[in-house]
C-alpha positions as CSV (number, residue, x, y, z in Angstrom):
1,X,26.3,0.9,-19.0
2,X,26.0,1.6,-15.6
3,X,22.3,1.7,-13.2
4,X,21.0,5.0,-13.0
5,X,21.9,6.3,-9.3
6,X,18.5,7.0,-7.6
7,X,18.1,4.7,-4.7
8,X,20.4,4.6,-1.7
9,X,21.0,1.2,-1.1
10,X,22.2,-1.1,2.0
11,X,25.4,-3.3,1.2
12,X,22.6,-6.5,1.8
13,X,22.2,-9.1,-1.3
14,X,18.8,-11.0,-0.7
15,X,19.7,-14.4,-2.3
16,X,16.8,-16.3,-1.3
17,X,13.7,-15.7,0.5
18,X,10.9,-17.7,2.5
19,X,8.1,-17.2,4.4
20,X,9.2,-14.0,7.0
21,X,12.5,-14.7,6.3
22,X,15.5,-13.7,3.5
23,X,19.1,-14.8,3.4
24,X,21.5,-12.8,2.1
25,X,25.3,-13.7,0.0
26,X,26.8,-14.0,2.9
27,X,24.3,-16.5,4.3
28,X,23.1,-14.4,7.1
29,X,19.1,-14.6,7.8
30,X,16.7,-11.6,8.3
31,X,13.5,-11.3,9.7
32,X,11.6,-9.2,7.0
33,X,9.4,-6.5,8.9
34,X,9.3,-4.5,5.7
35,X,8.1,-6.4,3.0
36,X,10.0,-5.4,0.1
37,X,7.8,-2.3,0.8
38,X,4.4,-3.7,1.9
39,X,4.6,-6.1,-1.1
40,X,5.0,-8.9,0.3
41,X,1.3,-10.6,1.4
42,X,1.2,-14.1,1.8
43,X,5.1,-14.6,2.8
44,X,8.2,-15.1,0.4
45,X,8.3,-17.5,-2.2
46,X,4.9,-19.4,-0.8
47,X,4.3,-22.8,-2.2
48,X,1.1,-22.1,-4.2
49,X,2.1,-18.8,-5.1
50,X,4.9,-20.7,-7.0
51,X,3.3,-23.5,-8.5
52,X,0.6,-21.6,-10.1
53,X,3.0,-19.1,-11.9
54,X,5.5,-21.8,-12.9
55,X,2.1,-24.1,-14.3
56,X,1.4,-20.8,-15.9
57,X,4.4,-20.4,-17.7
58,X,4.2,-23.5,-19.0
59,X,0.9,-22.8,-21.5
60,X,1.0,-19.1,-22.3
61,X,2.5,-16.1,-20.4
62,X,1.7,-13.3,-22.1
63,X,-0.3,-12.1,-24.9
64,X,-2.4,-8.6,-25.2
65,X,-5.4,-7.5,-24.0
66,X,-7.2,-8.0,-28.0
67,X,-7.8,-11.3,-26.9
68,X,-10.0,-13.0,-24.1
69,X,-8.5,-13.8,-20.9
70,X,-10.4,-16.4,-18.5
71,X,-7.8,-15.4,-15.9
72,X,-9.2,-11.8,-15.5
73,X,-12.3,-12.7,-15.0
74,X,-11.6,-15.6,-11.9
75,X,-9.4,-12.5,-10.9
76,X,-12.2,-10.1,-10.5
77,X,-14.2,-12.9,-9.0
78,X,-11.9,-13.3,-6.4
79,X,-11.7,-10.5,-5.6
80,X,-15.1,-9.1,-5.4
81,X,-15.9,-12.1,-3.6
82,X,-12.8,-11.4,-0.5
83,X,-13.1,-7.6,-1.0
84,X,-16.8,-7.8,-0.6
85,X,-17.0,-5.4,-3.8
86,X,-18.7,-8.2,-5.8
87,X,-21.0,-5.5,-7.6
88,X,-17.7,-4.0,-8.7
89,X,-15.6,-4.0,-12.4
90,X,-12.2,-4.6,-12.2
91,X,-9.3,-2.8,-14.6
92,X,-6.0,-4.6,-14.5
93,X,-2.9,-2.8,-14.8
94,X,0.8,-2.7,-13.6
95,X,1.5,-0.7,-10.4
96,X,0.0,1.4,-7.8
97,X,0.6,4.6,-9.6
98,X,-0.8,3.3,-12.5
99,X,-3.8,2.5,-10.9
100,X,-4.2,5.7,-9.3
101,X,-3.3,7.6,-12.8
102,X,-6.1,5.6,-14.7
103,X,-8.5,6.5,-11.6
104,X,-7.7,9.7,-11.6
105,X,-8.0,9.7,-15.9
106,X,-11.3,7.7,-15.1
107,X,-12.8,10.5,-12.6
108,X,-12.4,13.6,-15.3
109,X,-14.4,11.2,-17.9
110,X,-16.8,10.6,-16.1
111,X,-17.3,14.3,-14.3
112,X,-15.7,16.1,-16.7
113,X,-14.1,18.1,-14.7
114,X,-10.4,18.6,-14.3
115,X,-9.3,19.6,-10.3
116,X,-8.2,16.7,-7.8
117,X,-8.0,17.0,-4.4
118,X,-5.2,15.3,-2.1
119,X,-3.8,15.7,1.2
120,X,-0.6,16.8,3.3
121,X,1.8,13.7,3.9
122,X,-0.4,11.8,0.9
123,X,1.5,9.6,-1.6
124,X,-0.3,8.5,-4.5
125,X,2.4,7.4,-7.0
126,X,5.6,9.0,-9.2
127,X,3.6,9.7,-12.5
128,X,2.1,12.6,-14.3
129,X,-0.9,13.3,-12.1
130,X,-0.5,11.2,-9.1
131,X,2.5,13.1,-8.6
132,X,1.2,15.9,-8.6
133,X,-1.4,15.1,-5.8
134,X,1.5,13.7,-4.2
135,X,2.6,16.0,-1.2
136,X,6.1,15.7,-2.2
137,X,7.5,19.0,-3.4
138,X,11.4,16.9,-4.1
139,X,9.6,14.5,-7.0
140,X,7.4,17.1,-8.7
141,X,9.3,17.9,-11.9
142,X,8.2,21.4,-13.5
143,X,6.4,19.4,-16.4
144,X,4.2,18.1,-13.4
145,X,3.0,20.9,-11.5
146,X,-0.6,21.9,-12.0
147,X,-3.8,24.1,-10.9
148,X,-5.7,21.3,-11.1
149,X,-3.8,19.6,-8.4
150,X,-4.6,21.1,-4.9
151,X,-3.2,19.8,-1.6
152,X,-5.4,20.4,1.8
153,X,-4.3,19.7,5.2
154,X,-5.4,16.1,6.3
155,X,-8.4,15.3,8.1
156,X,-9.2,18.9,7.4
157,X,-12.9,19.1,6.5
158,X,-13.8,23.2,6.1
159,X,-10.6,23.2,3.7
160,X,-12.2,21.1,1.9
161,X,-15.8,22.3,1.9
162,X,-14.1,26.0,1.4
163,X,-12.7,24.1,-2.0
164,X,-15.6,22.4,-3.3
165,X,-17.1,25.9,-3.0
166,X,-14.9,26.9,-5.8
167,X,-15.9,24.3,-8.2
168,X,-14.5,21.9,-10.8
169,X,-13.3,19.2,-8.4
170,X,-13.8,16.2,-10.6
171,X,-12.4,14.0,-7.5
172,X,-11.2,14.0,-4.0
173,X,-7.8,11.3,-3.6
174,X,-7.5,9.6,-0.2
175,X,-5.3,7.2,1.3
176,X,-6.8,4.4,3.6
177,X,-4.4,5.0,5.7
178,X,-1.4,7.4,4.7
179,X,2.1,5.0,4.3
180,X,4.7,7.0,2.9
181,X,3.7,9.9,4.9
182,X,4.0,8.1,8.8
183,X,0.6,5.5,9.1
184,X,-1.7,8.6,9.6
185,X,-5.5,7.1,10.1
186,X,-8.3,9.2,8.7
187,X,-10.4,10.3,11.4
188,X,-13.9,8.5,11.3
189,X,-16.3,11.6,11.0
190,X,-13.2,13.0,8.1
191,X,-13.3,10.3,6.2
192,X,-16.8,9.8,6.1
193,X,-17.9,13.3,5.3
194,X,-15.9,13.2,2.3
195,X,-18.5,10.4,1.2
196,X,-21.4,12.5,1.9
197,X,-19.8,15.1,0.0
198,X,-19.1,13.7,-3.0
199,X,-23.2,13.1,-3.5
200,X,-23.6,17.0,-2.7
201,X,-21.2,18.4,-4.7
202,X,-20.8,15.3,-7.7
203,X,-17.5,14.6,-7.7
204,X,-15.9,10.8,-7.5
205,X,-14.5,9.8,-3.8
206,X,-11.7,7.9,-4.9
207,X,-9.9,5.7,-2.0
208,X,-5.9,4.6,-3.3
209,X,-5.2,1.3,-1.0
210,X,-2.1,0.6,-3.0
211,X,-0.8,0.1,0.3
212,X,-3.5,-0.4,2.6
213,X,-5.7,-2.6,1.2
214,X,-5.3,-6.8,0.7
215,X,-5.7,-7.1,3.9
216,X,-2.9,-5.2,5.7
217,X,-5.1,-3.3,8.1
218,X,-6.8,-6.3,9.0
219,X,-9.9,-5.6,6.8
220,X,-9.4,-6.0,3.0
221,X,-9.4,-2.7,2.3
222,X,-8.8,-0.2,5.4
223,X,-11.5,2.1,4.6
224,X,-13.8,-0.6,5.6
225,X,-13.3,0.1,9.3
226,X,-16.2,3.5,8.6
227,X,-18.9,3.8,6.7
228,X,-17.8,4.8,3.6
229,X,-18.6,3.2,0.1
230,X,-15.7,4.7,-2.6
231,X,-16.8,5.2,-6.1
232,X,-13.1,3.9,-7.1
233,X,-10.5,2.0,-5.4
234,X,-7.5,1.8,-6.3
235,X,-4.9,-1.3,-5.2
236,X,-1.2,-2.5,-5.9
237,X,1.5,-3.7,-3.6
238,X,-0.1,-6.6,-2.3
239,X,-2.1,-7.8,-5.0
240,X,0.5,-9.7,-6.3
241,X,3.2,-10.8,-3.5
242,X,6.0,-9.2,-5.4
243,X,4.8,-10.0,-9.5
244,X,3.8,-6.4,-11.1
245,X,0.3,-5.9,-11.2
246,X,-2.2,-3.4,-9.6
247,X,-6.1,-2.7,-10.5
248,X,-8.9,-0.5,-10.5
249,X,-12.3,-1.0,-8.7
250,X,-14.9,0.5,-10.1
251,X,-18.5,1.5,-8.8
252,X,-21.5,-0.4,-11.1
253,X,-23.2,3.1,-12.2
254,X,-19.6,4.1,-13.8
255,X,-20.1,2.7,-17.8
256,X,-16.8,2.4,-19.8
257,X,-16.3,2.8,-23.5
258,X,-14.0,0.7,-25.7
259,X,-10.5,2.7,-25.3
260,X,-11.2,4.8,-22.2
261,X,-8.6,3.2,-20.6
262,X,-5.9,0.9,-21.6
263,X,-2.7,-0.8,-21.0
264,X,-0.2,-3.6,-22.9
265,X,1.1,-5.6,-19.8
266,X,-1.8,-4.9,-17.2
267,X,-4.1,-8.4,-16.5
268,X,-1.4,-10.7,-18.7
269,X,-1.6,-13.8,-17.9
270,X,1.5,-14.7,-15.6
271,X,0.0,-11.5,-13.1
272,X,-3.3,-13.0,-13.3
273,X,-2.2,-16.1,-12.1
274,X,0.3,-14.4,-9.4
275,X,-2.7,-12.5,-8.1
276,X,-5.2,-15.2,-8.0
277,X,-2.6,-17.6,-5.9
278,X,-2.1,-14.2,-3.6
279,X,-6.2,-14.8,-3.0
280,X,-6.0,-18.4,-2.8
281,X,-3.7,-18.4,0.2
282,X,-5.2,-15.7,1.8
283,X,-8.0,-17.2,2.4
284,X,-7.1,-20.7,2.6
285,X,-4.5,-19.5,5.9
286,X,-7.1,-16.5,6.9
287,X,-4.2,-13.9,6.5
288,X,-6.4,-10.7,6.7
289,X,-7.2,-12.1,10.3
290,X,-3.5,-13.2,11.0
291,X,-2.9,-9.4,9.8
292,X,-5.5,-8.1,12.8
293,X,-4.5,-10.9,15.7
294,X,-0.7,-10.2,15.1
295,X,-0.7,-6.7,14.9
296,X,-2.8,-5.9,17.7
297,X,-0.5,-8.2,19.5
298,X,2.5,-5.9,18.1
299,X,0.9,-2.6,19.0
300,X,0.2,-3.9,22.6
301,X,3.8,-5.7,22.9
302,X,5.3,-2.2,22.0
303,X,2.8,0.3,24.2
304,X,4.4,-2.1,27.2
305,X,8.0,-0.4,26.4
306,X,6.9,3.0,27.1
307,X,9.9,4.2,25.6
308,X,9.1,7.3,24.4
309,X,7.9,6.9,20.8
310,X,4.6,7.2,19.4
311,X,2.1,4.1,17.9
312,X,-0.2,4.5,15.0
313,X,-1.7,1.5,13.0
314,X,-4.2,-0.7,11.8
315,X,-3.4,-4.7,11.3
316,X,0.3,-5.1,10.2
317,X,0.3,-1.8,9.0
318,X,1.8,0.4,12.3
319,X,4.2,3.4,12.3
320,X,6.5,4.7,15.3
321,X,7.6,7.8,15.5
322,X,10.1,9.3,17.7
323,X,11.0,12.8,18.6
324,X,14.4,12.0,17.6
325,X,15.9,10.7,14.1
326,X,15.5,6.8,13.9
327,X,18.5,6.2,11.5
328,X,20.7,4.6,14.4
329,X,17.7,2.1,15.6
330,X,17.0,1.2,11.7
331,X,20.5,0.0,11.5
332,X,21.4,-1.6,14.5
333,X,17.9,-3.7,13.9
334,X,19.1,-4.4,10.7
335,X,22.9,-5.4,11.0
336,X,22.9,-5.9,14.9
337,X,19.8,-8.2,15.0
338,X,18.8,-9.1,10.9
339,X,15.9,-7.5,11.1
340,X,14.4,-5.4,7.9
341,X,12.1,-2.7,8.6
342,X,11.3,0.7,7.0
343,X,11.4,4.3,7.4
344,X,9.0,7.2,6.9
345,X,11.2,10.6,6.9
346,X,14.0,11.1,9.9
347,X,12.0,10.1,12.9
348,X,9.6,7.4,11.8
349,X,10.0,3.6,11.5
350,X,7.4,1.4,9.7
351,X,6.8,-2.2,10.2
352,X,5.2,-3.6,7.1
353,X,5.8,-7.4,7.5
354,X,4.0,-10.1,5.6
355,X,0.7,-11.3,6.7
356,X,2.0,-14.3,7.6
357,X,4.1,-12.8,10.6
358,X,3.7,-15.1,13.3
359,X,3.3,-14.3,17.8
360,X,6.6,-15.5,17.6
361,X,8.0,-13.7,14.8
362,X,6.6,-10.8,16.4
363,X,8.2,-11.6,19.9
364,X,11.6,-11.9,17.9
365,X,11.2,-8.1,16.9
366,X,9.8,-7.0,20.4
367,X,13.3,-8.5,22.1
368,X,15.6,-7.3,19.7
369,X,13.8,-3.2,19.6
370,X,13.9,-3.0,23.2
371,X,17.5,-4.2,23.4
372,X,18.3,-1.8,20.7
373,X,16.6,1.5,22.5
374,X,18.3,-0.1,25.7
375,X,22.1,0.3,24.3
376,X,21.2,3.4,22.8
377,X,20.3,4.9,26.0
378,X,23.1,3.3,27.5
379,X,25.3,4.6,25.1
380,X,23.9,7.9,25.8
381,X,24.1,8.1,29.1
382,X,27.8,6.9,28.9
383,X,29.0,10.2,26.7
C-alpha cells in the first residue's frame, strides 16, 4: 500500500530530537524554528515530559470516557489555574479542528442558531464546519460549502455589524492571532468590539488559540493582551508538545447535557498525562515569559537588518513577509545553515520555535538570516 500523496515533503528524516534541536539520518543537526508546526512547547523530548508518559504507560493508557478519569480533572486544574480561566469547564478532545468543530457544535446548542462568522486569511481546522469558516477556497470540498458559513474581511467591524443585522449568527470565530494566514494581530478596538457585541446581539464570541495560546504570544492565551473575556476557547498544538490532544474552554453560565458532546480518544489517559507534564514544565522553567523575553529580543534583532521585509508578532509567534517569494531564503536556512522554519503562502516566513528558544539560539538564527539575504543580494547583483 502506498501513503496517500498530500503533503510535499523535504528529503530530511528527523531521527531524534532534543530541546531546540533535531538530527536527521544523516546525523546532521537543525535548529528547529518551526516546531513541528507550533507544536512543540516545552522543547523536544523534555525530561519530565517523558517520564510522566512512560510512568503512564506503565498502569493504564487508555480506556473510554464511561469511566472516571482523575487525570482530567488535575488537567483542567492546571489549566485554569496557568490560563487564569479557573471558573472555566474543560472538554478534552484530539486536535485543534476538533476542538473548534465541537465549539462551533457547542455555539448552535446553546443559541440555536445556525450562521458562523470567520474572517479573510482565518484557519480554523480541515473538518466539516471549521472548514468551512476556513478562508481557504483549495480545501472546501462541495460537501462543505454552506450559507451558514460567512467570511468578512478581518479587523472589519461595519461588515460585521452590517451582518449581525441580518440575523441568525449563533457565533462569531476568531483567531488570537491569525497563523496560517501571515501572524495578522487583531486590532485592539476590533477585537474587543466583537465582545461587546456578542451581549447585544446574543451570539457566543468564540476565540480558536489552537495556535496562539499556551503561551506562544507570551500571555497564555493571546487574546489576553485586550480586554476581551471569550465565551469559548478553543486550544491544540501546544497543549500537548507533540501527543494528540486539544480542548474546549467553556464559559460557567454554558450548562451541558449528557451526550452534547463527545469523543472516544479525547482526555485518555496517556494525553492527560502528556498535557499535564506540558504544564508542569511551563511553569516550573517560566516558558510563557521565556516566550515574551526571547521574542521581543527576535523582533528587535531582525528590525536591526532593515532588509526590506515586514515584522508582525507577539511572543515566539512572529511572521515576515517580503514583497518577493521566500522559497529561496526557506531553503538555504534549511540546507545551507540547518535551520527549520515555516511558511505562510509565497512571500511569508514563520518562526514558530519552542518556548524554550534561548538569546543564543536566537542569535544563531539572526547570523545565519542575514547571511542568507546577504548572498541572495549578492547573487543578485552578480546576474
Amino acid at each position: 500500500m502506498k501513503l496517500f500523496d498530500v503533503y510535499p515533503l523535504f528529503t530530511i528524516t528527523p531521527v531524534k530530537a532534543a530541546g531546540c534541536y533535531v538530527w536527521d539520518s544523516e546525523g546532521k543537526k537543525y535548529l528547529d524554528l518551526y516546531g513541528g508546526h507550533a507544536v512543540i512547547s516545552i522543547g523536544h523530548s523534555h525530561s519530565h515530559y517523558v517520564a510522566k508518559i512512560s510512568e503512564q504507560l506503565t498502569k493504564i493508557g487508555f480506556y473510554s470516557n464511561s469511566v472516571q478519569n482523575p487525570l482530567q480533572q488535575e488537567l483542567a486544574e492546571k489549566l485554569g489555574e496557568a490560563s487564569g480561566y479557573n471558573n472555566y469547564q474543560l472538554f478534552l478532545c484530539n486536535s485543534g479542528a476538533e476542538a473548534n468543530e465541537n465549539a462551533i457544535k457547542l455555539a448552535s446548542f446553546v443559541t440555536g442558531k445556525k450562521k458562523f462568522i470567520s474572517f479573510q486569511k482565518g484557519f480554523h481546522g480541515r473538518t466539516s464546519a471549521a472548514v468551512a469558516l476556513t478562508d481557504n477556497p483549495k480545501i472546501v470540498a462541495p460537501v462543505n460549502k454552506t450559507e451558514n458559513a460567512v467570511i468578512l474581511p478581518f479587523n472589519d467591524i461595519t461588515a460585521v455589524k452590517t451582518e449581525l443585522e441580518k440575523g441568525g449568527v449563533a457565533a462569531i470565530i476568531v483567531e488570537g492571532i491569525q497563523g496560517i494566514g501571515g501572524i495578522h494581530i487583531p486590532a485592539k478596538q476590533f477585537l474587543e468590539e466583537l465582545g461587546q457585541l456578542s451581549k447585544q446581539y446574543g451570539f457566543l464570541f468564540i476565540l480558536d488559540e489552537i495556535q496562539s495560546g499556551y503561551g506562544r504570544s507570551g500571555k497564555f492565551f493571546a487574546h489576553q493582551y485586550f480586554d476581551v473575556h471569550p465565551d469559548i476557547i478553543t486550544t491544540a498544538k501546544g497543549m500537548g508538545n507533540g501527543f494528540p490532544i486539544g480542548g474546549v474552554l467553556i464559559h460557567p453560565e454554558i450548562h451541558p447535557w449528557h451526550g452534547m458532546l463527545g469523543t472516544t480518544f479525547g482526555g485518555n489517559h496517556l494525553a492527560c498525562a502528556a498535557a499535564i507534564a506540558v504544564l508542569d514544565v511551563m511553569k516550573d522553567e517560566k516558558l510563557v515569559q521565556n516566550a515574551e523575553k526571547v521574542g521581543n529580543y527576535l523582533m528587535q534583532k531582525l528590525a536591526e537588518l532593515k532588509s526590506g521585509f515586514e515584522i508582525r508578532g507577539k511572543g515566539l509567534m512572529i511572521g515576515l513577509e517580503f514583497q518577493h517569494p521566500i522559497k529561496e531564503i526557506r531553503n538555504k536556512l534549511l540546507f545551507e545553515h540547518g535551520i527549520f522554519t515555516g511558511v505562510s503562502g509565497q512571500n511569508i516566513i514563520r518562526l514558530l520555535p519552542p518556548l524554550s528558544l534561548s538569546i543564543e539560539q536566537a542569535n544563531e538564527f539572526v547570523n545565519a538570516f542575514k547571511k542568507v539575504l546577504t548572498d541572495i543580494s549578492v547573487s543578485m547583483v552578480e546576474k
